[in-house]
C-alpha positions in Angstrom: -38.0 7.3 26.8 -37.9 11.2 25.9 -35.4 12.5 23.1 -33.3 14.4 25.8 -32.5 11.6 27.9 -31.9 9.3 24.3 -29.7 12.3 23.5 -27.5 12.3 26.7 -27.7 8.5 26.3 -25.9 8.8 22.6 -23.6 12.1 23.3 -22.3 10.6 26.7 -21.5 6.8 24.9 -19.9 8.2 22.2 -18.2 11.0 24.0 -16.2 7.9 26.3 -15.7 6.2 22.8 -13.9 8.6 20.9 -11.9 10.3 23.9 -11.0 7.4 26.0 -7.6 5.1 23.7 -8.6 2.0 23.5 -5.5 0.6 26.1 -7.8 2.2 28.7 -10.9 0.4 27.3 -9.1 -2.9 26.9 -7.5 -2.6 30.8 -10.9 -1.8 32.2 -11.6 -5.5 33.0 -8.8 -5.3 35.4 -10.3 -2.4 37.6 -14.0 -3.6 37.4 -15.2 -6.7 38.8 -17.0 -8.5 36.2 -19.4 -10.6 38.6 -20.5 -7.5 39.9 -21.1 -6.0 36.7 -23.1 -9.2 35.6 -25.4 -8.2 39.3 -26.1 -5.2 38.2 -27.4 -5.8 34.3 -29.9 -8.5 36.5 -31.0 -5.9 38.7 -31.7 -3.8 36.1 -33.0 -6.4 33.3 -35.5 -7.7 36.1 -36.6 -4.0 37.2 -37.4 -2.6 33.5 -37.8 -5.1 30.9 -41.4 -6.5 31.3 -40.5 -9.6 29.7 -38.1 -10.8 31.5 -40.3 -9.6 35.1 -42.6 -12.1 33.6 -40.3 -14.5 33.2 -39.3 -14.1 36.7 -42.8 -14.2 38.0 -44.0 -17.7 36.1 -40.7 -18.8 38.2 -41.7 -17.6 41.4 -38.5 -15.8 41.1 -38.1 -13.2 43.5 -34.8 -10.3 41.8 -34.0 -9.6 45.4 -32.9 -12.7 46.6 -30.3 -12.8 43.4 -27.0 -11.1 45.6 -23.9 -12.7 44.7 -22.5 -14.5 41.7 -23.7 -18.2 43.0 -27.4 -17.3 43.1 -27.2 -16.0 39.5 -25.5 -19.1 38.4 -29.1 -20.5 39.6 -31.2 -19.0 37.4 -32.9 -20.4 34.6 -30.9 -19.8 31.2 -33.0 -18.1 28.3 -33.4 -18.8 24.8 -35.3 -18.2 21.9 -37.5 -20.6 22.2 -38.7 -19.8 26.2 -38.1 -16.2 25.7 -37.5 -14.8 22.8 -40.6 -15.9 20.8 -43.0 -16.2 23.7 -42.8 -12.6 24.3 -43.9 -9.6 21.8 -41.0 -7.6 20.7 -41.4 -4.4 22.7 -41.5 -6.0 25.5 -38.2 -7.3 25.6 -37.0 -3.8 25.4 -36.5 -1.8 28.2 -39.7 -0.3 29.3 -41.5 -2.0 26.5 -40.2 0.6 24.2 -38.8 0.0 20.9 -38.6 3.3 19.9 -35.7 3.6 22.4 -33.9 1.8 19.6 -33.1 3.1 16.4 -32.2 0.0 14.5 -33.5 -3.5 13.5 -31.4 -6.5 12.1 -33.1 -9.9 11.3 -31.6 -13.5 11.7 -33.4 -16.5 10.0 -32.8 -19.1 12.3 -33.2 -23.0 11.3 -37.0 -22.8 11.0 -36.4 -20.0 8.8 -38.7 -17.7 10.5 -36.5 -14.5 11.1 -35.9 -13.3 14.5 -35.6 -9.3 14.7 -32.7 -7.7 17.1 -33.3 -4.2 17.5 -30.6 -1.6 18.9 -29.5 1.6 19.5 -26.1 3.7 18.9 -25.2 2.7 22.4 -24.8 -0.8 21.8 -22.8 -0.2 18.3 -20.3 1.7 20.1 -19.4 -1.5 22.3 -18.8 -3.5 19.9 -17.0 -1.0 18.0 -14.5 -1.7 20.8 -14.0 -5.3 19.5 -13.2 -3.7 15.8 -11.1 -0.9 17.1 -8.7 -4.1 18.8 -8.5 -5.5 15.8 -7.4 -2.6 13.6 -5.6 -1.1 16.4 -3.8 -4.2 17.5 -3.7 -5.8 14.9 -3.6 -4.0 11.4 -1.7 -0.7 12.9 -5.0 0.4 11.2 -3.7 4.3 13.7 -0.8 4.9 11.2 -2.3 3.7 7.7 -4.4 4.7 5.5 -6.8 2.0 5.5 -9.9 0.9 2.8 -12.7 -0.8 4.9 -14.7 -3.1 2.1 -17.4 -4.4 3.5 -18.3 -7.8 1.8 -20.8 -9.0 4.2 -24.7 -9.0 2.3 -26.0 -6.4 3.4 -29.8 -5.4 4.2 -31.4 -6.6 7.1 -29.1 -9.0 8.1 -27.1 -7.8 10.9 -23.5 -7.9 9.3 -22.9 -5.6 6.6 -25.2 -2.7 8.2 -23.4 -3.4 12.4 -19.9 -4.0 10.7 -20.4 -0.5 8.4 -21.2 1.7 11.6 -18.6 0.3 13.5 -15.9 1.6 11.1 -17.4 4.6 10.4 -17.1 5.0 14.1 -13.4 4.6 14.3 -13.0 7.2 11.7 -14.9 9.4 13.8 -12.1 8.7 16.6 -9.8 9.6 14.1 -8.3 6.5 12.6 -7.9 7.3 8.7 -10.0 4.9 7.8 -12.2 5.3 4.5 -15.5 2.5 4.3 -17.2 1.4 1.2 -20.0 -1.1 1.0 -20.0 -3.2 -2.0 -21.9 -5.9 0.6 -21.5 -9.8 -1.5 -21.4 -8.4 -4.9 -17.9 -9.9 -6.1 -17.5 -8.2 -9.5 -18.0 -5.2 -6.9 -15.8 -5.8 -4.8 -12.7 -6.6 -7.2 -13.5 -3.7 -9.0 -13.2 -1.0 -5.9 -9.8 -3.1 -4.4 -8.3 -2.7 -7.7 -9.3 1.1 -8.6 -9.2 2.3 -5.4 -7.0 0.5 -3.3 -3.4 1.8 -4.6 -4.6 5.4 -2.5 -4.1 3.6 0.6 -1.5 1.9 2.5 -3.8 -1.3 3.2 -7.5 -2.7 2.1 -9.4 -5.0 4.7 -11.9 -7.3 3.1 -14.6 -7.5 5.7 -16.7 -11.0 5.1 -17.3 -14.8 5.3 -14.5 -17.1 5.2 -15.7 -19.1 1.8 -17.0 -16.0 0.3 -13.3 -14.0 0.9 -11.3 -17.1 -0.5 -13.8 -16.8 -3.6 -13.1 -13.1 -4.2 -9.4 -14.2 -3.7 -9.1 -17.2 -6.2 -11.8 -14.7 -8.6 -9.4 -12.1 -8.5 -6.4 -14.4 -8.8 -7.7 -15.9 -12.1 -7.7 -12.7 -13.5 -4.4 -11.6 -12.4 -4.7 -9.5 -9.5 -1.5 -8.7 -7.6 -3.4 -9.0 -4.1 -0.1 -8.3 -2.4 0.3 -4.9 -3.7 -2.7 -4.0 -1.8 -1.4 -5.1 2.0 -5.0 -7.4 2.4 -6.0 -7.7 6.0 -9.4 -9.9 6.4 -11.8 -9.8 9.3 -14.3 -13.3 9.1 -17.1 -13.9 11.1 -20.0 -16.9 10.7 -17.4 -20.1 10.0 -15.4 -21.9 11.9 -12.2 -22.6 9.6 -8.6 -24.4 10.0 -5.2 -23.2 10.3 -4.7 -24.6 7.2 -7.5 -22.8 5.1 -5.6 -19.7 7.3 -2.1 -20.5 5.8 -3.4 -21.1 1.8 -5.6 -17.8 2.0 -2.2 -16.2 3.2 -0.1 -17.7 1.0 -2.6 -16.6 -2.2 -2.7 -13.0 -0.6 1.1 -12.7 -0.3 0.7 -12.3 3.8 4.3 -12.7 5.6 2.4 -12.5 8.8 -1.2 -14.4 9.6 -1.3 -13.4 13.0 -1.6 -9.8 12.5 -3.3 -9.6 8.6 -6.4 -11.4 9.9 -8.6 -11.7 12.6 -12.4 -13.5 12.7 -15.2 -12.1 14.9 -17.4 -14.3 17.5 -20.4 -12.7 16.1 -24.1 -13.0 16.6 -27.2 -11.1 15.8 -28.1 -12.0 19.1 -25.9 -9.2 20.6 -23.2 -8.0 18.0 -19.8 -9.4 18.3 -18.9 -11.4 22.0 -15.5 -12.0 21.0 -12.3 -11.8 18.5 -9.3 -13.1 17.7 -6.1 -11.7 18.4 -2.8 -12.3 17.4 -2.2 -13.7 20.4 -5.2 -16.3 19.9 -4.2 -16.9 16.2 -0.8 -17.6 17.6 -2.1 -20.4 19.7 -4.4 -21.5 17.7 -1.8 -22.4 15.1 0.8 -24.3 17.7 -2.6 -26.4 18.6 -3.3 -27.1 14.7 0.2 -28.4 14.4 0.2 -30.5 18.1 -3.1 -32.2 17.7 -3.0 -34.1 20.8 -2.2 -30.4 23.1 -5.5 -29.4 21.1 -7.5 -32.7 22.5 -5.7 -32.2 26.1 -7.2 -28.7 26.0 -10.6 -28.8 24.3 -11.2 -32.3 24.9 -12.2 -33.0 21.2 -10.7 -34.0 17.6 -11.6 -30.6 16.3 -10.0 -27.4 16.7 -12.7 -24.8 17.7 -12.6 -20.9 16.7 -10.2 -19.3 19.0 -11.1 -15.8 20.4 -10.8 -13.6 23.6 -13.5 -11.6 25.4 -13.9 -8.6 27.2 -15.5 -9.7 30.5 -16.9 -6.3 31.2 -18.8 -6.8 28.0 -20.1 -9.8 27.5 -19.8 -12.2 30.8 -19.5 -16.0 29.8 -20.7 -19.3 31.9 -20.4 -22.7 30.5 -23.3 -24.8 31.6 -23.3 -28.5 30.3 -21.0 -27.9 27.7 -23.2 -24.7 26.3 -21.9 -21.7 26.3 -24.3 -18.9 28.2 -23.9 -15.2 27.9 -25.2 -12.1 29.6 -24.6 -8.6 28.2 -26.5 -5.3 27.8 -28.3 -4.9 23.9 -31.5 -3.4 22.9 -32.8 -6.9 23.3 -30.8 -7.1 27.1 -30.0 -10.8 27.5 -29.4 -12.7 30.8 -27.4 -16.3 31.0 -28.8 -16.4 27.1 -28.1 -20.2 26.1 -27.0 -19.4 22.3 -27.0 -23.1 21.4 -23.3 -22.9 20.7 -20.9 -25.5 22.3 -17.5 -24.9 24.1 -15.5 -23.6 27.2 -13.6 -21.1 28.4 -9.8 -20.5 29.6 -8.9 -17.7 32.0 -5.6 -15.9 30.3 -3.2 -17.4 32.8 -4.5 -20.7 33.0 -3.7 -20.6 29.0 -0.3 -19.7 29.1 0.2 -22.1 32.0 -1.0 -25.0 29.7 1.1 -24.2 26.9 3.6 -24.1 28.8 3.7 -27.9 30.0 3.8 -28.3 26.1 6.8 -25.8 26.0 5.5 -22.8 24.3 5.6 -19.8 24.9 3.1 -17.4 22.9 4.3 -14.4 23.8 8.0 -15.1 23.2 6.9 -16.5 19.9 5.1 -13.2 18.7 8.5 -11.6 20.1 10.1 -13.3 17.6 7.9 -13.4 14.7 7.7 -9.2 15.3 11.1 -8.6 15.4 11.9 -10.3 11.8 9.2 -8.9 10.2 8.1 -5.4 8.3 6.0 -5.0 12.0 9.4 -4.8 14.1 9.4 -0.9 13.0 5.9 -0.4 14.8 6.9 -2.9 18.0 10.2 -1.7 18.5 9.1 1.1 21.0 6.5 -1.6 22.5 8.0 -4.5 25.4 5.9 -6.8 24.1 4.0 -6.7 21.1 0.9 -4.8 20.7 -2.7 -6.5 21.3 -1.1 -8.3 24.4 -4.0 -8.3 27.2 -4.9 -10.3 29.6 -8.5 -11.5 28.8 -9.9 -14.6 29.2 -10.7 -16.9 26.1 -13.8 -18.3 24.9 -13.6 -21.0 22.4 -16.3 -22.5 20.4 -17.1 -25.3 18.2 -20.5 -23.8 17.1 -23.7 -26.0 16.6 -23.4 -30.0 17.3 -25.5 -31.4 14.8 -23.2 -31.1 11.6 -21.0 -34.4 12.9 -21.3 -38.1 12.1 -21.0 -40.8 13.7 -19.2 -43.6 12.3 -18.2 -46.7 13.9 -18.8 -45.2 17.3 -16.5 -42.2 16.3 -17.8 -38.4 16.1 -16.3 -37.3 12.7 -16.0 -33.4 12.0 -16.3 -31.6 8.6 -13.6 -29.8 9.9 -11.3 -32.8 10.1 -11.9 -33.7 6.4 -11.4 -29.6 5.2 -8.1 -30.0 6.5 -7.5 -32.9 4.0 -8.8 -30.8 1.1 -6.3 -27.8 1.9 -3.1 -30.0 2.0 -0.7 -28.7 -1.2 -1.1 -31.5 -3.0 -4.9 -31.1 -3.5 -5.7 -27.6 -2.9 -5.5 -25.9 -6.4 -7.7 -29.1 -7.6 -11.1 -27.9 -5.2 -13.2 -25.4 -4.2 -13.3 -26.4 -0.3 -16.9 -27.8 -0.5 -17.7 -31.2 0.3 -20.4 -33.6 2.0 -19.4 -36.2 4.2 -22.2 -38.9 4.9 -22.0 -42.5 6.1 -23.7 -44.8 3.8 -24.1 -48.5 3.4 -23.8 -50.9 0.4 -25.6 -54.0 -1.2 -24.3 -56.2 2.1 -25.3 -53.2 4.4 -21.3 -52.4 5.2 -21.0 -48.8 6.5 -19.0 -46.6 4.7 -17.5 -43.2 4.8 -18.7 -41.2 1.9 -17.0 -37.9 0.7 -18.6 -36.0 -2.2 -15.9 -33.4 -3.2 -16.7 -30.1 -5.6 -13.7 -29.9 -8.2 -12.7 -26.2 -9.0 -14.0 -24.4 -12.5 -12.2 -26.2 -15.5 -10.4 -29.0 -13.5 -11.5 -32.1 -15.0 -12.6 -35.4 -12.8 -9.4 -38.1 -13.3 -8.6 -41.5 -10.9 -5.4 -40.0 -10.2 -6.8 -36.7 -8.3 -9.4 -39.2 -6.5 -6.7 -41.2 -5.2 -4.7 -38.2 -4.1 -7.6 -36.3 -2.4 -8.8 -39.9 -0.6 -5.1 -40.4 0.6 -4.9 -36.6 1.6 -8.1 -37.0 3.7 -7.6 -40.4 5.1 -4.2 -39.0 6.6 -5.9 -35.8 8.0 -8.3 -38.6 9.7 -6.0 -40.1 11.2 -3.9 -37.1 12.4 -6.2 -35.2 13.7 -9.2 -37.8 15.3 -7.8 -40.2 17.9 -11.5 -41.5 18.0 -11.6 -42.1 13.9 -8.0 -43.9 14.2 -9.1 -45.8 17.2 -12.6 -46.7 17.3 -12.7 -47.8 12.9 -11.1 -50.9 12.0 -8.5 -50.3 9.2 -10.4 -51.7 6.6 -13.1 -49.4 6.8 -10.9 -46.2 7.1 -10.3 -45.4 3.6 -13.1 -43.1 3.0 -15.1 -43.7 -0.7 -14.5 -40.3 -2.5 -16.2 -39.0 -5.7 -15.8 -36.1 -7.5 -18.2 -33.9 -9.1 -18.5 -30.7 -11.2 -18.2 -27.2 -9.5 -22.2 -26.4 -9.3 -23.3 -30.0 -9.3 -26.7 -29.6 -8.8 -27.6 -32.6 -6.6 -24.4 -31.8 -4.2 -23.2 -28.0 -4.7 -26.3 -26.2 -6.4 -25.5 -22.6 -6.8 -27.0 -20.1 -4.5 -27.9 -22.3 -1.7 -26.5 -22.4 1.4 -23.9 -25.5 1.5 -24.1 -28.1 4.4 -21.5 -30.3 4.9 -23.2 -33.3 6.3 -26.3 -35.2 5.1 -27.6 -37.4 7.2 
């Protein structure tokens, strides 16, 4: 590819970007048809990425006989393991040219050999789309002065370097929005919040769930007023509860969770494939307090990350329960099988459900706008801004952190819930492993090691509260767990170790939450 053309490419991308509002950009799904859209990428993917034409070709795949929606839903899915690795890099590039990309991101995968993702401008500027919703929609982010902090690590991982363009790029479009990139460092990060957030109306903390609450509880130890800042968060990388959603709130002084955060579907794969909204954050919460809507709708005990998608952008297929995406990148991928699990829910088939449960989302946002500092900004609005009509995607993210016990699929998520009750909160740091074991007679039980925060000490009473908190959050929450395990076997055996314990919680290590 020659520099002019890569220069038209870049001048004409970010030309639509900055002059077209992002209404327009969030309405487009309505006047394109995403199936052909979806046709077209194929076409193109099969004409002028030599990978994939040999992918094709070891099929005896012929790209003309792919016409309409049904013979793409035919085709093989790709992964990293049939395409990805088998093929050198440039050739999964258009025209086998890397150099048509300016930037590389790595991902370490579970064999901990990384995967690179190269990409050009182009491709940042559609996902800026999915941050401009978010501070648009979301954090008014138009009409305040607004602090980015970028807490993701940065370097070659993809989200501190992708997440830092893409607000630069809505400052370019003229939201007054100022970035700075302290990346994980948390003696950083308190230190720019508190000198430099009182010039601005509002700071968002950009990050990982865990490592935001951490900066939070840091910061609250040492008397920080987070509320005099107006904290918004944007999360990616964990699924979390409603719960964990509520507490964080509740420490940051938020009136409002559906509009002061939002967490990002977000892959190095291909950028960000979805987002919350307070529409979705809004449902979400109704379904964390009606467990059994949430199993009507999801089919499972555990409530999955909650987000909506721009068709246009990223076109969704659930095959076998595995959620497969298509959608133009420097690496373009077609029906790519991400190894994530979970569905999707057209927009009015949503509200229809949540209707037979009588709720109305829309009517409940209404409300929650109209009584709150927000109804100033919504008053002008019929219904309140970041309503669109896009589909949903929800996912519950990798399968192999469950156990089985008694028959019954347990979920770390079910037993966080437990840990962020009132009663046991300020007692923990959120970290636990959950393991079935046996003892001398070889009777299964259900183990939960539990991290105690810094300077609380291990006593029988706060083991007795945290078992009862989790055993209840069981039994709420998993129909299979209250079902399927005799009563005697419920109570789950907890014990409580230092924060840091080096067998369960070493430092620096990325935490599971199920051994095996």
């Amino acid at each position: 590819m020659n520099a002019n053309s890569q220069q038209q490419r870049a001048t004409k991308a970010f030309t639509d970007f900055i002059s077209t509002p992002i209404e327009n950009l969030l309405q487009r799904h309505r006047n394109t048809d995403s199936s052909s859209t979806v046709l077209t990428l194929f076409q193109d993917v099969a004409a002028n990425v030599p990978a994939y034409k040999a992918f094709l070709a070891e099929r005896a795949i012929n790209p003309a006989t792919i016409q309409t929606l049904e013979d793409f839903q035919q085709l093989p899915a790709i992964a990293k393991e049939n395409y990805i690795q088998r093929y050198p890099l440039s050739d999964l590039c258009r025209n086998g040219q890397l150099a048509a990309c300016d930037m590389i991101a790595a991902s370490s995968g579970s064999t901990g050999k990384p995967t690179f993702w190269p990409r050009f401008f182009t491709d940042e500027l559609q996902i800026a789309i999915r941050f401009e919703q978010i501070f648009h929609d979301s954090f008014f982010a138009d009409t305040r002065r607004t602090l980015a902090v970028i807490c993701f690590t940065l370097g070659t991982w993809v989200g501190g370097m992708f997440t830092t363009n893409c607000c630069r790029y809505l400052a370019s479009k003229g939201y007054p929005i100022t970035v700075i990139t302290p990346g994980n460092n948390k003696e950083e990060i308190l230190r720019v919040v508190q000198e430099l957030g009182g010039n601005f109306e509002q700071v968002v903390l950009l990050g990982y769930p865990p490592f935001l609450k951490d900066v939070i509880d840091t910061g609250l130890s040492r008397g920080v007023q987070w509320s005099q800042y107006h904290i918004k968060l944007v999360m990616a990388g964990e699924v979390f509860s409603e719960e964990w959603r509520s507490l964080v709130a509740d420490r940051l002084g938020s009136q409002n969770p559906c509009y002061d955060f939002a967490s990002l579907y977000g892959t190095a794969d291909a950028g960000v494939l979805g987002n919350e909204t307070p529409l979705s954050i809004c449902i979400r919460r109704f379904l964390a307090k009606n467990p059994n809507a949430a199993r009507a709708l999801f089919g499972e005990s555990r409530l999955p990350t909650l987000v909506q998608y721009d068709p246009t952008s990223r076109f969704f297929e659930v095959q076998n329960n595995s959620l497969l995406f298509s959608g133009d990148n420097g690496i373009p991928l077609v029906r790519y099988d991400i190894l994530d699990t979970g569905g999707l829910i057209t927009y009015d088939a949503m509200l229809e459900f949540l209707a037979t449960w009588n709720f109305n989302p829309l009517e409940h946002l209404n409300s929650i706008t109209q009584n709150s500092a927000l109804s100033t900004q919504h008053s002008a609005l019929k219904t309140p801004r970041g309503i669109y009509p896009l589909p949903f995607v929800y996912v519950f993210g990798r399968s192999n952190f469950t156990v089985s016990y008694f028959g019954a699929n347990i979920y770390p998520e079910n037993v966080s819930v437990g840990l962020e009750q009132p009663s046991v909160q300020g007692w923990v740091t959120g970290k636990f492993v959950l393991q079935v074991q046996e003892d001398a007679d070889k009777n299964r039980f259900l183990s939960v090691v539990v991290e105690l925060a810094p300077d609380v000490d291990s006593s029988e009473d706060k083991r007795q509260v945290i078992t009862e908190s989790i055993l209840a959050q069981l039994l709420r929450l998993n129909s299979e767990f209250a079902n399927y395990v005799p009563p005697e076997y419920q109570t789950p055996q907890v014990s409580l170790k230092a924060t840091g314990d080096r067998e369960y919680f070493p430092i620096g290590v990325k935490h599971r939450y199920t051994r095996k």
